[in-house]
C-alpha positions, -999 to +999 in steps of 0.1 A: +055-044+131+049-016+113+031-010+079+025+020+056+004+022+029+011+054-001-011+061-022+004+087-053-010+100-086-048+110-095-059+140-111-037+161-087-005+147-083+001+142-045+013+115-020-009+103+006+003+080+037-011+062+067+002+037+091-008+005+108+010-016+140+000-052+131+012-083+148+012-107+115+040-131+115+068-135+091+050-158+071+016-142+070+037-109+058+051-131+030+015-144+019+004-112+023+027-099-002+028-127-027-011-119-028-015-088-034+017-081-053+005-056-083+018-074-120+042-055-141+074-036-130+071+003-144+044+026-129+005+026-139+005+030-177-025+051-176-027+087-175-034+101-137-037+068-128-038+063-089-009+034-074-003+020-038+022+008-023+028-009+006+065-004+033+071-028+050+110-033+069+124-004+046+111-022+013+086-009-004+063-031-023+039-020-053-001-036-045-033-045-059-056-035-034-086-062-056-059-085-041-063-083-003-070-114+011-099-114+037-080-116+068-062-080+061-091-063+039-101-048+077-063-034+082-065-022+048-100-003+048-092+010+077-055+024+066-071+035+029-099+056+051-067+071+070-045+083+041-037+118+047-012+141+027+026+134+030+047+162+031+078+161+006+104+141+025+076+125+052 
C-alpha cells in the first residue's frame, strides 16, 4: 500500500511530500494510526508551527511523529529525510 507523509507550515509557509510502498496489514495500519494520532482537532496553535500528516487510502490523518512506534520509526525517518516541495495541486 501506499503512504504519504506532508509536512506544511514553518517559517516559510510551504508543503512538503514524500511517499512510501509498505506491505503493513490492515491491522498494523490501524495500530499505527491509533498511535501516533496527533490530540486536538484544529491546526497547531502555535505561530509557524510545523504539522504532518499522514494519507493513507484517500484519508488523511493528522500525526505526532514522538508517537512512531519502533517498528515504523525506520519508514518514517526515511520518508521525513525524503520530503521534498509539493507543487500546488501535487
Amino acid at each position: 500500500m501506499l503512504i504519504t507523509l506532508s509536512r506544511t507550515g514553518g517559517i516559510i509557509p510551504i508543503t512538503k511530500k514524500a511517499d512510501a510502498e509498505v506491505d503493513w496489514t490492515h491491522n498494523q495500519m490501524e495500530e499505527l494510526l491509533k498511535a501516533i494520532k496527533k490530540e486536538g482537532e484544529g491546526p497547531d496553535e502555535q505561530r509557524d508551527a510545523t504539522s504532518y500528516e499522514l494519507q493513507y487510502k484517500g484519508e488523511t490523518f493528522p500525526v505526532n511523529l514522538e508517537k512512531v512506534p519502533d517498528l515504523y520509526k525506520k519508514t518514517f525517518d526515511n520518508l521525513k529525510e525524503d520530503l521534498k516541495i509539493s507543487k500546488p495541486g501535487g
